[in-house]
C-alpha positions in Angstrom: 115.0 122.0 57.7 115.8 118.3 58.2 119.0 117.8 55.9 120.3 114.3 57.6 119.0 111.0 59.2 121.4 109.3 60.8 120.5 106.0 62.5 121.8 103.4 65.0 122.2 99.4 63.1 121.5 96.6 66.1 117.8 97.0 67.0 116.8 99.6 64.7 117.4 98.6 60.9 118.7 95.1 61.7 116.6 93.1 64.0 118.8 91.7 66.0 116.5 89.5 68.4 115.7 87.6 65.2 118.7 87.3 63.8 120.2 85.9 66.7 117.8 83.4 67.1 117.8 82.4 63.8 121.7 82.1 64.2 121.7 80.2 66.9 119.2 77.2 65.6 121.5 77.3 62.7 124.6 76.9 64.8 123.2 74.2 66.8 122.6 72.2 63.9 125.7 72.9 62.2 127.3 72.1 65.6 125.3 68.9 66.4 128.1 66.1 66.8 129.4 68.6 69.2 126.3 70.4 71.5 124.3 67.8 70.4 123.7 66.3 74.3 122.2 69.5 75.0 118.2 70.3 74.0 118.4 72.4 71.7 115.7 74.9 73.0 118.2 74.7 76.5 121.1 75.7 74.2 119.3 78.6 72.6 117.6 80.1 75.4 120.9 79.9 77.7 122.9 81.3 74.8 120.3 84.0 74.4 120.0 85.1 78.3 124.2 85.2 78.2 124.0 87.6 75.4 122.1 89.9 77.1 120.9 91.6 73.7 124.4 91.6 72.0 125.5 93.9 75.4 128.1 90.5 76.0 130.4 89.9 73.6 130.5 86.0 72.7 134.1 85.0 74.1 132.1 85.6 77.4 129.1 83.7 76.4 130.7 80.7 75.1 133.1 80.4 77.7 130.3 80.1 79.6 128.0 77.8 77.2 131.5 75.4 77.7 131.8 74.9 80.9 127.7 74.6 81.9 127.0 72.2 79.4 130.8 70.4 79.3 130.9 70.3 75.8 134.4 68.8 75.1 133.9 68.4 71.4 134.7 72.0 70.5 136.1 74.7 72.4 134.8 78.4 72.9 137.4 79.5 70.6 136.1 78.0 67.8 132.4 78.5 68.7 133.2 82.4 68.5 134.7 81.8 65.4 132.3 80.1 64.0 129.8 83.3 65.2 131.7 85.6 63.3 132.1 84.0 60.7 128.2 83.2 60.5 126.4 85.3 61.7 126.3 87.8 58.7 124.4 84.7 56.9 121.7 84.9 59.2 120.8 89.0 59.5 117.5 90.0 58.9 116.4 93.7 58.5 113.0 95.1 59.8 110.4 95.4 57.8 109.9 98.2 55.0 114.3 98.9 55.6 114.5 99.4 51.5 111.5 101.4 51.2 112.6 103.9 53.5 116.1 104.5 53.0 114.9 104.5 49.1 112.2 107.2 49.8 115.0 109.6 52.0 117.4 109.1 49.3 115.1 110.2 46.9 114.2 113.5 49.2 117.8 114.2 49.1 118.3 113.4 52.4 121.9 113.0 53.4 121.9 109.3 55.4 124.6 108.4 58.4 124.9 105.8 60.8 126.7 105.2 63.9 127.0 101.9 65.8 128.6 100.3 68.4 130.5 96.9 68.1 133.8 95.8 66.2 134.6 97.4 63.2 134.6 94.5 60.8 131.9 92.3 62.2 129.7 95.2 61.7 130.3 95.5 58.3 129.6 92.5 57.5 126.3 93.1 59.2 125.4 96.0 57.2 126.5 94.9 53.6 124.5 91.1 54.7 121.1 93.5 54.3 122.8 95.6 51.1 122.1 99.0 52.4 126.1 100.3 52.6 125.5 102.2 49.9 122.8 104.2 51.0 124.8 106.0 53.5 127.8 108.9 53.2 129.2 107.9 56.5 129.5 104.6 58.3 130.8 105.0 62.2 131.6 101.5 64.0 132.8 101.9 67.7 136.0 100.1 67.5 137.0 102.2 64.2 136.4 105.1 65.7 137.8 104.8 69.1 134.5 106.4 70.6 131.3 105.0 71.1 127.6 105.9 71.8 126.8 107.8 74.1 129.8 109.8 73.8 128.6 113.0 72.2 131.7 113.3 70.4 130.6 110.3 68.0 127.3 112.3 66.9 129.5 115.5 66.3 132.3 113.1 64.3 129.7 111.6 61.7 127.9 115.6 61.6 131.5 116.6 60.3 131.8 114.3 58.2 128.4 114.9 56.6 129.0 118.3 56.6 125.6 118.8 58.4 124.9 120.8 61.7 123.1 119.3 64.8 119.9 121.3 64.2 119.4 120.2 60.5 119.6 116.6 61.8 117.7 113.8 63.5 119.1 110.4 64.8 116.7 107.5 64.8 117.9 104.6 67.2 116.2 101.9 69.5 118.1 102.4 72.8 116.6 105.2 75.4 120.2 106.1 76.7 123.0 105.1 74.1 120.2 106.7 70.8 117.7 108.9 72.2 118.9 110.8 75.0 123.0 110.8 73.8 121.6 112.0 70.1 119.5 115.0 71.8 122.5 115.5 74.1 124.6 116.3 70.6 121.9 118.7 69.7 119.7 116.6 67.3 116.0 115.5 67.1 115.5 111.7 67.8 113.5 109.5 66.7 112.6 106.3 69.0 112.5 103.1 67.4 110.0 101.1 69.7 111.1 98.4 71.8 109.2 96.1 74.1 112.1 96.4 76.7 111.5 100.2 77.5 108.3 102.5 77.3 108.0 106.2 78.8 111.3 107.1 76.2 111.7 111.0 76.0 112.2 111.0 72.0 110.9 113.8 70.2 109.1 110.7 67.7 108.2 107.9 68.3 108.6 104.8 65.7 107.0 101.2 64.9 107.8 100.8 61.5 110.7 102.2 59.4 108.2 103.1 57.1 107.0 106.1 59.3 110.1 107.8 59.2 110.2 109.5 55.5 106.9 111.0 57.0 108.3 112.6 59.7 110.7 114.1 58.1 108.3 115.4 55.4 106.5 117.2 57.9 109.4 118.7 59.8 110.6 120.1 56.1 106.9 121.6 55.7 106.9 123.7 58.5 
């Protein structure tokens, strides 16, 4: 019996690739007098390959967006700044994100997440798409002092949600820090499909959000 979903944020429920890029238009634009000199598709695609799917954090990238492009009218400090402060303004969820958390909620399933990145930031992040208050447990990296794929994260929120590993499935986007760290904790996982792997070993495999409640509606039949 499936009591708990858990689920990562970046790449499953918030789509990241999109958010970013509709950040980074915006920044440019907000940011003209300064980046300005640079094309803007040149600005977003560099600032895109720095950030290496969020797996740089953006004192790196900027520093770097600085000095290739010699922009002298603002300095990285203030870019990040200006990313942290923004960014939240610009999330967008993946489809059918409401629907299912509504539909698990309404199954009495107990909901969790755990994600990586800084504690505050993140928060943001989630309450931008209003879904905080779908879930018992929040677990953000930097609050915790742990971070995926350190087993010890999945058993932390399992605790907390009073749940064991085997009433439990995690539903996540990355093969190594979701899928394979989740089933290392002892719970099912779910794969949230993304272009940049194939061939995950995931017990389910995801397009849409909206499959999930399914799943677990057969797993509870059996």
């Amino acid at each position: 019996m499936i009591k708990a979903v858990l689920f990562d944020f970046d790449g499953t429920l918030l789509n990241r690739d999109q958010s970013v890029m509709k950040f980074i238009d915006m920044q440019y634009d907000r940011l003209n007098k300064c980046v300005g000199h640079i094309p803007k598709e040149t600005f977003i695609t560099r600032f895109i390959e720095l950030d290496s799917r969020g797996y740089v954090w953006k004192d790196k990238v900027y520093q770097q967006l600085v000095n290739e492009f010699n922009i002298t009218g603002v300095n990285w400090e203030c870019l990040l700044q200006d990313y942290i402060n923004e960014f939240k303004n610009n999330c967008v969820p993946f489809p059918n994100l409401l629907i299912m958390l509504e539909e698990l909620k309404r199954n009495n399933i107990i909901l969790g997440m755990i994600t990586n990145g800084y504690g505050q930031f993140q928060m943001d992040n989630i309450k931008a798409l209003g879904i905080e208050d779908y879930f018992e447990t929040i677990l953000i990296s930097e609050c915790e002092g742990l971070k995926k794929p350190d087993i010890q994260i999945f058993k932390r929120a399992l605790n907390q949600l009073n749940v064991g590993s085997k009433q439990s499935i995690f539903v996540g986007d990355h093969p190594e820090n979701d899928v394979k760290a989740s089933k290392n904790a002892g719970m099912k996982s779910i794969w949230k499909k993304d272009v940049q792997w194939d061939n995950v070993d995931a017990d389910f495999i995801v397009d849409d959000l909206a499959e999930i409640p399914i799943i677990i509606k057969n797993l509870n039949i059996k």
